[in-house]
Structures are given as C-alpha cells and as structure tokens.
The first five atom37 places (N, CA, C, CB, O) and aatype in JSON, in Angstrom:
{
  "aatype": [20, 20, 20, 20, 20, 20, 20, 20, 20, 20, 20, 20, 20, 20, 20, 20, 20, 20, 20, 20, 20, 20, 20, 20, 20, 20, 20, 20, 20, 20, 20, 20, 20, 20, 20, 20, 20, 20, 20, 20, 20, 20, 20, 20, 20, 20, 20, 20, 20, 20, 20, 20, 20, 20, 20, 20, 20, 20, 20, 20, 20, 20, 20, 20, 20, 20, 20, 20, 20, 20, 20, 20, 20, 20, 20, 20, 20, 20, 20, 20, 20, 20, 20, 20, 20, 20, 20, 20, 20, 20, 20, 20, 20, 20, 20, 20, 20, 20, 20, 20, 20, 20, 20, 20, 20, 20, 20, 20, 20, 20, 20, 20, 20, 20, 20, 20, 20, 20, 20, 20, 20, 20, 20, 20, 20, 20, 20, 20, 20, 20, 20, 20],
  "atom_mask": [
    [1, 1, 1, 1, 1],
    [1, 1, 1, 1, 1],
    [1, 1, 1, 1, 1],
    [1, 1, 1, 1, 1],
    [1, 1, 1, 1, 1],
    [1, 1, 1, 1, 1],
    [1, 1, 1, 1, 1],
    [1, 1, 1, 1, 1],
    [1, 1, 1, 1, 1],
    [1, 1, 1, 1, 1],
    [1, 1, 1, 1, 1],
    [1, 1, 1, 1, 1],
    [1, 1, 1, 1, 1],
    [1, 1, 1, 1, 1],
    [1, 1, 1, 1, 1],
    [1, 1, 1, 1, 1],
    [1, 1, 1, 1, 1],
    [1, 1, 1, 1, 1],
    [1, 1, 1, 1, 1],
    [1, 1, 1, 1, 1],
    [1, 1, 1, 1, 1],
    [1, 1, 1, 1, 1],
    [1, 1, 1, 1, 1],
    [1, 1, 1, 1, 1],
    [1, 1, 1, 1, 1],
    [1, 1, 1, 1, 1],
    [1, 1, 1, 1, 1],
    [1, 1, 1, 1, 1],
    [1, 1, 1, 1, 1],
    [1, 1, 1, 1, 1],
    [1, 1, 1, 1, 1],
    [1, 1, 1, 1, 1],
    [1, 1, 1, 1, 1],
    [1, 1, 1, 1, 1],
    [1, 1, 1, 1, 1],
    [1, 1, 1, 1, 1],
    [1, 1, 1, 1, 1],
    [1, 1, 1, 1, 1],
    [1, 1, 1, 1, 1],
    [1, 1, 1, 1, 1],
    [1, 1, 1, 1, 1],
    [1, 1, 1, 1, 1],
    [1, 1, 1, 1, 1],
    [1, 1, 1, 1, 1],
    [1, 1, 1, 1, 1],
    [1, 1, 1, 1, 1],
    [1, 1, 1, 1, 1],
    [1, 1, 1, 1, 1],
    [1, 1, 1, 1, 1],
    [1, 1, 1, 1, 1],
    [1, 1, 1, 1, 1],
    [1, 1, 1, 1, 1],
    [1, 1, 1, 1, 1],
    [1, 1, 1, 1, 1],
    [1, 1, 1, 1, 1],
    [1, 1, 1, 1, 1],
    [1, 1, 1, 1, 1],
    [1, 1, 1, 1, 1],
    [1, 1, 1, 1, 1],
    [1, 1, 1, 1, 1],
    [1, 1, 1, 1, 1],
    [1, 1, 1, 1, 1],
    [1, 1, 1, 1, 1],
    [1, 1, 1, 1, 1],
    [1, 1, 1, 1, 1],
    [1, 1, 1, 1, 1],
    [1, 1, 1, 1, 1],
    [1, 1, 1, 1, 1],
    [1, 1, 1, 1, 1],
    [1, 1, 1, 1, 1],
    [1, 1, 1, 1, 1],
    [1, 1, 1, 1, 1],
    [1, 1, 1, 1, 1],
    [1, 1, 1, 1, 1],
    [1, 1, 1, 1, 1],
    [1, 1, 1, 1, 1],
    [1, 1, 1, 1, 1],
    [1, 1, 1, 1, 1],
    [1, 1, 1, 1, 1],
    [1, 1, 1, 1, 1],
    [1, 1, 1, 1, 1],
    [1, 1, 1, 1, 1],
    [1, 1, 1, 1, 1],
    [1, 1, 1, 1, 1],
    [1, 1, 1, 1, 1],
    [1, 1, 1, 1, 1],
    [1, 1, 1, 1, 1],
    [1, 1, 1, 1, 1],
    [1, 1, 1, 1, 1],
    [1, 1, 1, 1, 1],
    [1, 1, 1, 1, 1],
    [1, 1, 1, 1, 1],
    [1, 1, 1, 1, 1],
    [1, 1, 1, 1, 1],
    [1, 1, 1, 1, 1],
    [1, 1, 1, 1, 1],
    [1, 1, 1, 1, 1],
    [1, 1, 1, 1, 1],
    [1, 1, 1, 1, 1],
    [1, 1, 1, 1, 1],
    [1, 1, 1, 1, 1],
    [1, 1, 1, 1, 1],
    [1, 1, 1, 1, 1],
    [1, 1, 1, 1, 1],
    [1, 1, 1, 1, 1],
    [1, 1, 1, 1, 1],
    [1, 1, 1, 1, 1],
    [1, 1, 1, 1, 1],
    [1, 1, 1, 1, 1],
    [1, 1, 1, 1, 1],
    [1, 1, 1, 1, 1],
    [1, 1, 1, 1, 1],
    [1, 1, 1, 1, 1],
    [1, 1, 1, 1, 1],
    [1, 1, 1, 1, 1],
    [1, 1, 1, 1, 1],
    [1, 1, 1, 1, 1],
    [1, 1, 1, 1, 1],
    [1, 1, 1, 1, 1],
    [1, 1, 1, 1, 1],
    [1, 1, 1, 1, 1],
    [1, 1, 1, 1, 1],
    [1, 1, 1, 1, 1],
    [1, 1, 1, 1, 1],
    [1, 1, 1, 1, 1],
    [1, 1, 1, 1, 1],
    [1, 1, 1, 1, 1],
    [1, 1, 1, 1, 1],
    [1, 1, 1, 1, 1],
    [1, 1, 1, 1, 1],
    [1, 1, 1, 1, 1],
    [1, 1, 1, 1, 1]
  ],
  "atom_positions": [
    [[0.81, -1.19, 0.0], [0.0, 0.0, 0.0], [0.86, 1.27, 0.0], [-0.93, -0.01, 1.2], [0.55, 2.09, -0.86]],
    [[1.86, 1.57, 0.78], [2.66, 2.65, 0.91], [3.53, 2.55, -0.43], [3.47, 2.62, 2.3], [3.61, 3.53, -1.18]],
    [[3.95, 1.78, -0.62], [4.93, 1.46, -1.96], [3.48, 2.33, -3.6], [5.3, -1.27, -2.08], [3.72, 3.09, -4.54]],
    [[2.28, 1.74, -3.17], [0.96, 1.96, -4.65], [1.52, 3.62, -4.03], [-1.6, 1.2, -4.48], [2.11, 4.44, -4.73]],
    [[1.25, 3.77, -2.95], [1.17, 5.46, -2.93], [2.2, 6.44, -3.52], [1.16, 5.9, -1.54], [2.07, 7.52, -4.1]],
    [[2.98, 5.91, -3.26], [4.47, 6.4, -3.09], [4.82, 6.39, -4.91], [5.64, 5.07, -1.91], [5.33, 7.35, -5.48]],
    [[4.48, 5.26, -5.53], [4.02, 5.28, -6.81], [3.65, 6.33, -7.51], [3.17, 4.63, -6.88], [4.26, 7.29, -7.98]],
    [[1.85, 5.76, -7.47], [1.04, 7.17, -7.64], [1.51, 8.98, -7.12], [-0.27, 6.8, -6.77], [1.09, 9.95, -7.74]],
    [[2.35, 9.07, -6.02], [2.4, 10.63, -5.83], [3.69, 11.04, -6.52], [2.41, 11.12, -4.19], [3.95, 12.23, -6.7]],
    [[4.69, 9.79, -7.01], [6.05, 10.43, -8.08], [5.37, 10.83, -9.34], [7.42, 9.16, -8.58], [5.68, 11.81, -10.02]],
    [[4.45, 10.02, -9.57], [3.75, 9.69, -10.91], [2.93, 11.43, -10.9], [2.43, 7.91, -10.81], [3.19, 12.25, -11.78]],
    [[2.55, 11.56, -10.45], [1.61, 12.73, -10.16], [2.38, 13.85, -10.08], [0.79, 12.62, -8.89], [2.06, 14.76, -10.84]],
    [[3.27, 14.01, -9.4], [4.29, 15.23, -9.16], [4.72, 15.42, -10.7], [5.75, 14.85, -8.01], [4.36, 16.43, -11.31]],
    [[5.43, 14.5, -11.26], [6.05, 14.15, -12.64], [5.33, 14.83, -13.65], [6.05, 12.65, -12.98], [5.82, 15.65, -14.42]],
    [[3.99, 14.42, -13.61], [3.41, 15.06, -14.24], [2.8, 16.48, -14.18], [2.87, 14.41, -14.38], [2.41, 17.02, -15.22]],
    [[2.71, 17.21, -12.71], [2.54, 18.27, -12.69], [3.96, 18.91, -12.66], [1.67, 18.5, -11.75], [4.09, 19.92, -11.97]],
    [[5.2, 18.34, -13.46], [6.23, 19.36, -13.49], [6.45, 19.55, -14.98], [7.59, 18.94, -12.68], [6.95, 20.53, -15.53]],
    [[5.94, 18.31, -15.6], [5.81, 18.42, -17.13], [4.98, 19.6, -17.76], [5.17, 17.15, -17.62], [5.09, 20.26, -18.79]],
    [[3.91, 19.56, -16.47], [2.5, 20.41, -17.36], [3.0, 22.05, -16.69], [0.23, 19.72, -16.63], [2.61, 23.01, -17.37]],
    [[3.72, 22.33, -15.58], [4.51, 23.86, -15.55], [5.19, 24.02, -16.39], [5.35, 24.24, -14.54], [5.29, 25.17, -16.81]],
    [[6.07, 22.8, -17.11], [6.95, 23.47, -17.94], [6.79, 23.44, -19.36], [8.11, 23.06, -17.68], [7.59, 23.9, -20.18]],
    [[5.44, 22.75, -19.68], [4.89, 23.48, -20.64], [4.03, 24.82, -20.49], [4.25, 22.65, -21.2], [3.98, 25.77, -21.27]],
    [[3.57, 24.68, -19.63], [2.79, 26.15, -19.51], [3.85, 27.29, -19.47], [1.82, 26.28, -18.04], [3.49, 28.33, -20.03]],
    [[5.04, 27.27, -18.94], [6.19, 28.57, -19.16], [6.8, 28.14, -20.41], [7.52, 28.77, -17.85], [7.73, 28.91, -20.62]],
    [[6.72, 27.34, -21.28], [7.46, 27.05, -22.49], [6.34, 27.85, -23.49], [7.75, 25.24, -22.78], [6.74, 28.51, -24.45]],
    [[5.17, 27.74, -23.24], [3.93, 28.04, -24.29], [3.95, 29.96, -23.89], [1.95, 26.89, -23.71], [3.81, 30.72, -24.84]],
    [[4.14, 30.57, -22.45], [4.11, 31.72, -22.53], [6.0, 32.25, -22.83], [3.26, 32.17, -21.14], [6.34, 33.19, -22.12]],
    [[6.76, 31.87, -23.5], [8.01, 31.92, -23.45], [8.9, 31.76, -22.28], [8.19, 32.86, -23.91], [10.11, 31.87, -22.49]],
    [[8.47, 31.52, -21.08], [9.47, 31.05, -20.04], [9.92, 30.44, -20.3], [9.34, 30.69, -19.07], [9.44, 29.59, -21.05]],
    [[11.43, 30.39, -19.82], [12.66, 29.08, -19.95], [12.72, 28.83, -18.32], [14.59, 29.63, -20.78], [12.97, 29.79, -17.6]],
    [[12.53, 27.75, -17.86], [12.7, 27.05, -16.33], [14.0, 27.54, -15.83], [12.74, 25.27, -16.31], [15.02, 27.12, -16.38]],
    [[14.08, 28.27, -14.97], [15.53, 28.65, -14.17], [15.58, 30.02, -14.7], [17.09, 27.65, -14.59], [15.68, 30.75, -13.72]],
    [[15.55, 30.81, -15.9], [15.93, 31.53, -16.48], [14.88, 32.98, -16.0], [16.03, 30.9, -17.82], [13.72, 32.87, -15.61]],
    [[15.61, 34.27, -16.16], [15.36, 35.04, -15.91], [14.96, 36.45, -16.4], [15.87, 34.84, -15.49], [15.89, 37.24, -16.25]],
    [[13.66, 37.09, -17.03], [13.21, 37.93, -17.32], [13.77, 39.39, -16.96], [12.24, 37.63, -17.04], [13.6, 39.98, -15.9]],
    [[14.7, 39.97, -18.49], [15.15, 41.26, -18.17], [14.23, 42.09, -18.37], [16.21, 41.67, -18.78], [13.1, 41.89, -18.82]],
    [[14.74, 43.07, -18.03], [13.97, 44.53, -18.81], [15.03, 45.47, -18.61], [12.36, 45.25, -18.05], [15.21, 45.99, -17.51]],
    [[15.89, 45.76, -19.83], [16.68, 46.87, -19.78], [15.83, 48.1, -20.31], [17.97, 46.62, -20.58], [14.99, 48.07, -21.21]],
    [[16.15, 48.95, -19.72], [15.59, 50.26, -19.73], [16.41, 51.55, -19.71], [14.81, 50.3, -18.71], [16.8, 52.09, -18.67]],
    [[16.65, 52.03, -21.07], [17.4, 53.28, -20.8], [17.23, 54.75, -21.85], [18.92, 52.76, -20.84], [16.81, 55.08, -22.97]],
    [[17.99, 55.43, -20.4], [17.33, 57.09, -20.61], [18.19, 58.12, -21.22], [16.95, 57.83, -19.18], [19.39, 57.89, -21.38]],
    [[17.64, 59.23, -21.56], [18.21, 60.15, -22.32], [17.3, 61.4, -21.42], [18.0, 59.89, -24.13], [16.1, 61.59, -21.55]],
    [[18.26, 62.2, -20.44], [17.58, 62.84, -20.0], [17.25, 64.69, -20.74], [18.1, 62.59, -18.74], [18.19, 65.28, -21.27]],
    [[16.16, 65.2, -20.68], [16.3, 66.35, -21.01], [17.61, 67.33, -20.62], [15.22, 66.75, -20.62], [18.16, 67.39, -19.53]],
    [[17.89, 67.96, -21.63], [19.01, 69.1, -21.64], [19.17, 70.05, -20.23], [18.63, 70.17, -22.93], [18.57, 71.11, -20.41]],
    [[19.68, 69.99, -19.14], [19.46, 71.06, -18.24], [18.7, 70.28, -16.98], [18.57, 72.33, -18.98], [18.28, 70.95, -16.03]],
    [[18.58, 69.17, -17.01], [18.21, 68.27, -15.96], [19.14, 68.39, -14.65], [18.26, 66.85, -16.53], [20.3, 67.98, -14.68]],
    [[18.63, 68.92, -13.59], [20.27, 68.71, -12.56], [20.89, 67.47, -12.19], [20.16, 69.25, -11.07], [20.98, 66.7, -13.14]],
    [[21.23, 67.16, -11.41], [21.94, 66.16, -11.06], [20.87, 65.73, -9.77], [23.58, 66.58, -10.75], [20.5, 64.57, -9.6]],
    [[20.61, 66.44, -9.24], [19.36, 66.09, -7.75], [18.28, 65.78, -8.63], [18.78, 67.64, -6.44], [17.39, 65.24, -7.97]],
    [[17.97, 65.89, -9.83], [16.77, 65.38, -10.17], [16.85, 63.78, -10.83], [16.16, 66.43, -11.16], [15.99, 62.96, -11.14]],
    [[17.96, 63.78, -10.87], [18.05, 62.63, -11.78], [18.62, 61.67, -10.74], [19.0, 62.86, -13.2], [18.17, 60.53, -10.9]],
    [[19.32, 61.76, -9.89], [19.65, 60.76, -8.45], [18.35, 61.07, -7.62], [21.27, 61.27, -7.38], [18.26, 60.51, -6.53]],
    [[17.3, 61.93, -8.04], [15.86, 61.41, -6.99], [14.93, 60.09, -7.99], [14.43, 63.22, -6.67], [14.47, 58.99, -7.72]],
    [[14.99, 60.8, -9.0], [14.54, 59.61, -10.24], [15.33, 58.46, -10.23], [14.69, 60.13, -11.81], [14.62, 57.54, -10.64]],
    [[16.52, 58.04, -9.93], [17.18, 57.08, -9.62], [16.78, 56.57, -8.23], [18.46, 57.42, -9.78], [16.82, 55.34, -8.29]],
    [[16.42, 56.96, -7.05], [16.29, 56.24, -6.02], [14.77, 56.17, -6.21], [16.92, 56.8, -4.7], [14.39, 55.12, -5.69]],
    [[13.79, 56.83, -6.72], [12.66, 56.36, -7.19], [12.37, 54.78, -8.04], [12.38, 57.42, -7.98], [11.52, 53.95, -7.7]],
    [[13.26, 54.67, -9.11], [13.33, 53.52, -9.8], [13.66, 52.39, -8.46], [14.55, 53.66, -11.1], [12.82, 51.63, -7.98]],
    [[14.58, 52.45, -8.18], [15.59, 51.36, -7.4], [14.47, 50.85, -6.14], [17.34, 52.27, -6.62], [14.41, 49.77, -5.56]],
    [[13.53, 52.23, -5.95], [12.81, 51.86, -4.76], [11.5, 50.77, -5.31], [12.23, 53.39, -3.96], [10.83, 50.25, -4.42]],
    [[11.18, 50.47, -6.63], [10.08, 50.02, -7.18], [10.46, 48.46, -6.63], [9.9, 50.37, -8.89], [9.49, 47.73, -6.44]],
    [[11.52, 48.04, -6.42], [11.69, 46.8, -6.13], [10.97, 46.32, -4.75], [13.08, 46.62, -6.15], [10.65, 45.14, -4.64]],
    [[10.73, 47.22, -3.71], [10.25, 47.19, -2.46], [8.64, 47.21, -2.08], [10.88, 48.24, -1.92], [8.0, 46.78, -1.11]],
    [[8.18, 48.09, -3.62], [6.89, 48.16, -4.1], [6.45, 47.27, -4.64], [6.65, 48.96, -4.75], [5.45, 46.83, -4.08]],
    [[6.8, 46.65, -5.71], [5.9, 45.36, -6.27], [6.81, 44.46, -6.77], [4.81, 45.67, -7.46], [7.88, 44.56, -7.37]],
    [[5.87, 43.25, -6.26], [6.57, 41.98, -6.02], [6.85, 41.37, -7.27], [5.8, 41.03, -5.16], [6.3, 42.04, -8.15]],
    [[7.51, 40.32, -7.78], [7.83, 39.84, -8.91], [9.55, 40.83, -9.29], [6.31, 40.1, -10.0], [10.3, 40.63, -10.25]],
    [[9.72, 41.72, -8.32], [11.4, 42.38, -9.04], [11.99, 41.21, -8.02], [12.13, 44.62, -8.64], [11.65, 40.94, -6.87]],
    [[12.99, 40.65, -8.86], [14.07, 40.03, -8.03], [15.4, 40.71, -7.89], [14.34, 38.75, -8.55], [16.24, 40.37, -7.05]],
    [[15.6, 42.05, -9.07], [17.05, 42.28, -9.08], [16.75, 43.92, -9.69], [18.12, 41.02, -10.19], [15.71, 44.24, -10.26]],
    [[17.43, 44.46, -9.53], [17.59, 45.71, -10.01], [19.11, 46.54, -10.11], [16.7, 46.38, -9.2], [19.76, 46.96, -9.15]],
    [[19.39, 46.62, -11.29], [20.79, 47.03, -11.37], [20.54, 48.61, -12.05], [21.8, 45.84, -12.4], [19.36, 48.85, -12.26]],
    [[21.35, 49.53, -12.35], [21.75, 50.91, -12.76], [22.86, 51.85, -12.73], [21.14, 51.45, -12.34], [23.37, 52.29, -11.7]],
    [[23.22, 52.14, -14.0], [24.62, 52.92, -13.98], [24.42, 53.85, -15.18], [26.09, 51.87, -14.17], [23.38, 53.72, -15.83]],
    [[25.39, 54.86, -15.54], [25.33, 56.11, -16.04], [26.35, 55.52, -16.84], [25.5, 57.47, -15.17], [27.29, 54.88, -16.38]],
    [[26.07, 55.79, -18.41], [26.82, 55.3, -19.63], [28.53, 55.49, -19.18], [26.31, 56.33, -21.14], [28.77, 56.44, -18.42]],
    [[29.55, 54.73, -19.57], [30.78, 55.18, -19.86], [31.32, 54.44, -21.01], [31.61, 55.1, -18.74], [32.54, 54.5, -21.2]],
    [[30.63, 53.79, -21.78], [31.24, 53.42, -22.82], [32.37, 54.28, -23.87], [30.22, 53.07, -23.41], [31.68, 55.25, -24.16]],
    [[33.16, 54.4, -24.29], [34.16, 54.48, -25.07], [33.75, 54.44, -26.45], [35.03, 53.55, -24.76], [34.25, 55.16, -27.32]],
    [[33.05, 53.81, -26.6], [32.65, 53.1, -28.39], [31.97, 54.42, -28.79], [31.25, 51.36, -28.6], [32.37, 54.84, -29.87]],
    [[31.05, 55.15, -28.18], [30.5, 56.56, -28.64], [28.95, 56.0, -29.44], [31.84, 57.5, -29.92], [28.2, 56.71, -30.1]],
    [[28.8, 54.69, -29.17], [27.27, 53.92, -29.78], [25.89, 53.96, -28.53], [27.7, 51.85, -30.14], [25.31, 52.99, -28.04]],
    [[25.74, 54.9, -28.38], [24.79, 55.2, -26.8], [23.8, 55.9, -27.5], [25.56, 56.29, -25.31], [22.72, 56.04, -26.94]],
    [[23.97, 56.38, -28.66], [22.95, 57.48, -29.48], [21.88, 58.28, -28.3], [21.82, 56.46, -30.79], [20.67, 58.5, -28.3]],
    [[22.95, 58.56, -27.37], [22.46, 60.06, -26.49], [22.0, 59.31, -25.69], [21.34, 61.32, -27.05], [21.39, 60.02, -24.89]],
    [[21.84, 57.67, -25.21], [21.08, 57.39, -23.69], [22.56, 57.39, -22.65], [20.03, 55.45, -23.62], [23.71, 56.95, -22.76]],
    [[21.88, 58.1, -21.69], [23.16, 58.2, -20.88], [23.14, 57.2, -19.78], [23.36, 59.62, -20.26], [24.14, 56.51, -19.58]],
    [[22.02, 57.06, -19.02], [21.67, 56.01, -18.21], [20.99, 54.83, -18.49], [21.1, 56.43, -17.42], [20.26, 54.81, -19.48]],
    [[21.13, 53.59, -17.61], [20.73, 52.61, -18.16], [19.91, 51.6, -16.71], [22.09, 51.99, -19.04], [20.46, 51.77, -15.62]],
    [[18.93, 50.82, -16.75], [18.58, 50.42, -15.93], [18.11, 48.66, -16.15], [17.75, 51.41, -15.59], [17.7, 48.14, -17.18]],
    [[18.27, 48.19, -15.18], [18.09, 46.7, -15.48], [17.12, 46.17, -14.29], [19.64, 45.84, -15.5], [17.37, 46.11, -13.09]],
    [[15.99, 45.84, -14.95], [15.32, 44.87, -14.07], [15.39, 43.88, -14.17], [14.34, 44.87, -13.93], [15.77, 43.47, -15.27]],
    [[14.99, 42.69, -12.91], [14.97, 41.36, -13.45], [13.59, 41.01, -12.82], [16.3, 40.36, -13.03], [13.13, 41.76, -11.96]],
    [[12.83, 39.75, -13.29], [11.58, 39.47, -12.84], [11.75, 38.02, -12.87], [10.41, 40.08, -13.64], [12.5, 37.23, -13.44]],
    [[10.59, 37.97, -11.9], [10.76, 36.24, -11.7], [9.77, 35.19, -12.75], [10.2, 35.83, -9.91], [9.91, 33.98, -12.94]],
    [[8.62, 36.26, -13.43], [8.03, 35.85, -14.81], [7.52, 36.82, -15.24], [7.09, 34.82, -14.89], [7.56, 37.98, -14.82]],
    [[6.8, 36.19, -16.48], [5.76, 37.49, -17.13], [4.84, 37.62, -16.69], [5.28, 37.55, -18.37], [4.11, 38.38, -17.32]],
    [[4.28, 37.06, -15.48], [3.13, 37.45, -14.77], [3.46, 38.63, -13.81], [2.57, 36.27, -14.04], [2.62, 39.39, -13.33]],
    [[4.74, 38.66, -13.6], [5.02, 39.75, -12.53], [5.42, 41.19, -13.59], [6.54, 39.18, -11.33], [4.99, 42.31, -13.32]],
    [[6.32, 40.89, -14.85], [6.41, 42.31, -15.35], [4.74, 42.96, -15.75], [7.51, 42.25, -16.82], [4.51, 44.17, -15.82]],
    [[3.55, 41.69, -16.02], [2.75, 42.33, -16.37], [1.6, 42.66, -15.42], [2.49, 41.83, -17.34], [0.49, 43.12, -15.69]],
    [[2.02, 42.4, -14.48], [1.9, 43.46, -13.16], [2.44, 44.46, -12.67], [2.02, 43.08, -12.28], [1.92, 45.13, -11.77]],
    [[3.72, 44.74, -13.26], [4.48, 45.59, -12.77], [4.35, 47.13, -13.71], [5.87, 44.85, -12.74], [4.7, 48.24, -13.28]],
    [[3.8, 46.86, -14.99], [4.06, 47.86, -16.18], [2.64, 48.78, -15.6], [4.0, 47.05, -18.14], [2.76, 50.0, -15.67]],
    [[1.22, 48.2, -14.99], [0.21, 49.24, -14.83], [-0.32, 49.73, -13.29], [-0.97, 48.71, -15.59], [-1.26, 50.42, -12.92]],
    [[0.98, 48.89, -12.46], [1.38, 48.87, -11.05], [1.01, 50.77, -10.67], [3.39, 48.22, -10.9], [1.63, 51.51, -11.43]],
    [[0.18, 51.45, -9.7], [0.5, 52.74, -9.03], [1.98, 53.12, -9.07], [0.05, 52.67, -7.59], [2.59, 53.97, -9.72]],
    [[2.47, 51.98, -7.92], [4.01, 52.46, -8.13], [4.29, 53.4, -9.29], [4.95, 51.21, -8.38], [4.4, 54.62, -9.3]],
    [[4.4, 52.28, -10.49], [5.11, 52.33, -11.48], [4.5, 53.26, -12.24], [5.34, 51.19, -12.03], [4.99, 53.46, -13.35]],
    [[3.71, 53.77, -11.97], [2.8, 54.87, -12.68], [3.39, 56.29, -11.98], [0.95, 54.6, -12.33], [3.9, 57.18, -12.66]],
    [[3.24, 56.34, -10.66], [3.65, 57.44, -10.06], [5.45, 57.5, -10.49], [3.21, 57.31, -8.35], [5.77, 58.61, -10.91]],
    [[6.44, 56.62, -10.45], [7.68, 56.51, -10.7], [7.68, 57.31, -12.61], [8.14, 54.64, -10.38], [8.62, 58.08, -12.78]],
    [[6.96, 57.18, -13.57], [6.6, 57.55, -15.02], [5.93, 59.29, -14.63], [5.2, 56.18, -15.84], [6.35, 60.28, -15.23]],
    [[5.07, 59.37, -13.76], [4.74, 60.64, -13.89], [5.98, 61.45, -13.2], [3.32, 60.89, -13.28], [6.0, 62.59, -13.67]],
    [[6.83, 61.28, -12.41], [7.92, 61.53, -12.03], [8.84, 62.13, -12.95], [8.31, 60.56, -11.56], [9.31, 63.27, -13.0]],
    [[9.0, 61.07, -13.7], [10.05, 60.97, -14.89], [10.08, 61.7, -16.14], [10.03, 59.78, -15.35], [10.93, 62.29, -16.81]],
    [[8.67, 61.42, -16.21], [8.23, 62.13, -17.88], [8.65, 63.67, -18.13], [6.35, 62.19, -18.11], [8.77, 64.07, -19.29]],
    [[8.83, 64.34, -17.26], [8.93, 65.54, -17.58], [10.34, 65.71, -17.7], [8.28, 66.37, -16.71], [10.71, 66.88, -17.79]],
    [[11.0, 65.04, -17.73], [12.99, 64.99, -17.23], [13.59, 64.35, -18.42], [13.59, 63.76, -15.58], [14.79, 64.32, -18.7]],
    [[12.5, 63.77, -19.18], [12.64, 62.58, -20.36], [12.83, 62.92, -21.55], [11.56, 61.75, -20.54], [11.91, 63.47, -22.15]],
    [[14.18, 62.65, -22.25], [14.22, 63.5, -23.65], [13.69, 62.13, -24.53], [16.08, 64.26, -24.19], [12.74, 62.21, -25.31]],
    [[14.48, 60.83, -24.27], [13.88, 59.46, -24.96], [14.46, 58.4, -24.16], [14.3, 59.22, -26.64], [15.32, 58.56, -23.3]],
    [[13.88, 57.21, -24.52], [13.81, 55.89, -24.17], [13.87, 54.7, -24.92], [12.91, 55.8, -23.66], [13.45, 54.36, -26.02]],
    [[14.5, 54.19, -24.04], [14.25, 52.61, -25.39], [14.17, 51.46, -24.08], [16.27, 52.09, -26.96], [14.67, 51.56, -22.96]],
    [[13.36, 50.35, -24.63], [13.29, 49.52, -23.52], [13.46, 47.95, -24.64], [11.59, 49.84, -22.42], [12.96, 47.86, -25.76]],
    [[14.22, 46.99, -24.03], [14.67, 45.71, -24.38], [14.1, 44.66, -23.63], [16.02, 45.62, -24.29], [14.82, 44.53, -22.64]],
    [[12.87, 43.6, -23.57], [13.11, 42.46, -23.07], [13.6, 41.21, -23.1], [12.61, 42.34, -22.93], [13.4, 40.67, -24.19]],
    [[14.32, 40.36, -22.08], [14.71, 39.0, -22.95], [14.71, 38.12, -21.8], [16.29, 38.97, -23.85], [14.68, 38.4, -20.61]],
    [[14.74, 37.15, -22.31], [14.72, 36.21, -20.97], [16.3, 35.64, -21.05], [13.36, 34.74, -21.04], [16.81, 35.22, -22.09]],
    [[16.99, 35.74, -19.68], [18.67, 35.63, -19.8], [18.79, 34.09, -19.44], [19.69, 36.76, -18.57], [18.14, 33.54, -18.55]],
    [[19.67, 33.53, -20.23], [19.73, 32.24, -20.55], [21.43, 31.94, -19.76], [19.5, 32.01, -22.41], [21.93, 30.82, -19.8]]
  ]
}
C-alpha cells in the first residue's frame, strides 16, 4: 500500500512538473531563467543632477513596491565606443516571470515613478529578454 502510494504521488508530481513546464514554455518562459527589462534614458538638456539621483532612487525603490522584481541594477553610460545614441543612463530589471512584469508595467508604483520621470525625459528605449 505505501509502496501503490508512493508510486502514484512520483507519478503525479512528474506530471505536474511536465504540465509547468509546458505552460512557461507556451508563454516563453525558460525554467531557471530570468526575465530582463533593460531600460534606458536620455535625459532632457538642463536636468540637474538632484533630479536625476531622486529619479534614480525612485526607480531602485520600485523593487520594495511590487513583487515579482528580483534584481535591479543601474549605472550612467561610460562606454568608449561613442554607440549610446544620447542614452546616458541605463537600468536593469529582473523578474521572476511574465506574470510579474505584467503586473508591474500598470502597477500605481510604477505609474507614479513615469509621472515623475516624464517631464525629465528626452527618450527611451526599452529591451526584453529572458537571460539564458
């Protein structure tokens, strides 16, 4: 009897790990792997420096606000190559799926962090990928 059970609940698990990892294979999840979102800015001409390190601890703070950020990285261009086409800053989120960035994009937070921003904002470009 313990042996039929013990059976039946590998058998069962097995199969509910098959059917998660098709369900993150069918919405593009890769198992283990991790959802970026690079994000970077080009700030308006004449922006100070206190506005743009409050907009920086604004971003960094979104991680504390809504759940699904696992990582948050950010730094101010120094590339050499001169290929930045005017974004000077750059920001990296990471998420634990696409259920959390697509919670995260119409999030208050993340709304109040955009009305913040927008006015400081010359352009943007945003990249997702899942890091392998």
């Amino acid at each position: 009897m313990k042996l039929t059970f013990l059976l039946v609940s590998l058998i069962v698990f097995a199969l509910l790990s098959v059917t998660d990892a098709a369900a993150a294979a069918k919405k593009g999840e890769k198992r283990g792997a991790k959802l970026r979102h690079v994000v970077c800015f080009k700030y308006k001409e004449g922006t100070a420096e206190a506005k743009i390190t409050e907009i920086n601890q604004a971003f960094r703070a979104l991680r504390q606000k809504i759940d699904g950020i696992i990582d948050f990285e950010m730094g101010k261009n120094n590339s050499p190559e001169g290929l930045n086409k005017g974004m000077t800053h750059c920001y990296l989120v990471t998420f634990d799926s696409e259920g959390a960035r697509e919670k995260y994009l119409p999030h208050p937070a993340h709304k109040a962090f955009v009305a913040l921003l927008k006015p400081h904002l010359e352009d943007v470009y945003v990249i997702d990928y899942w890091a392998e």
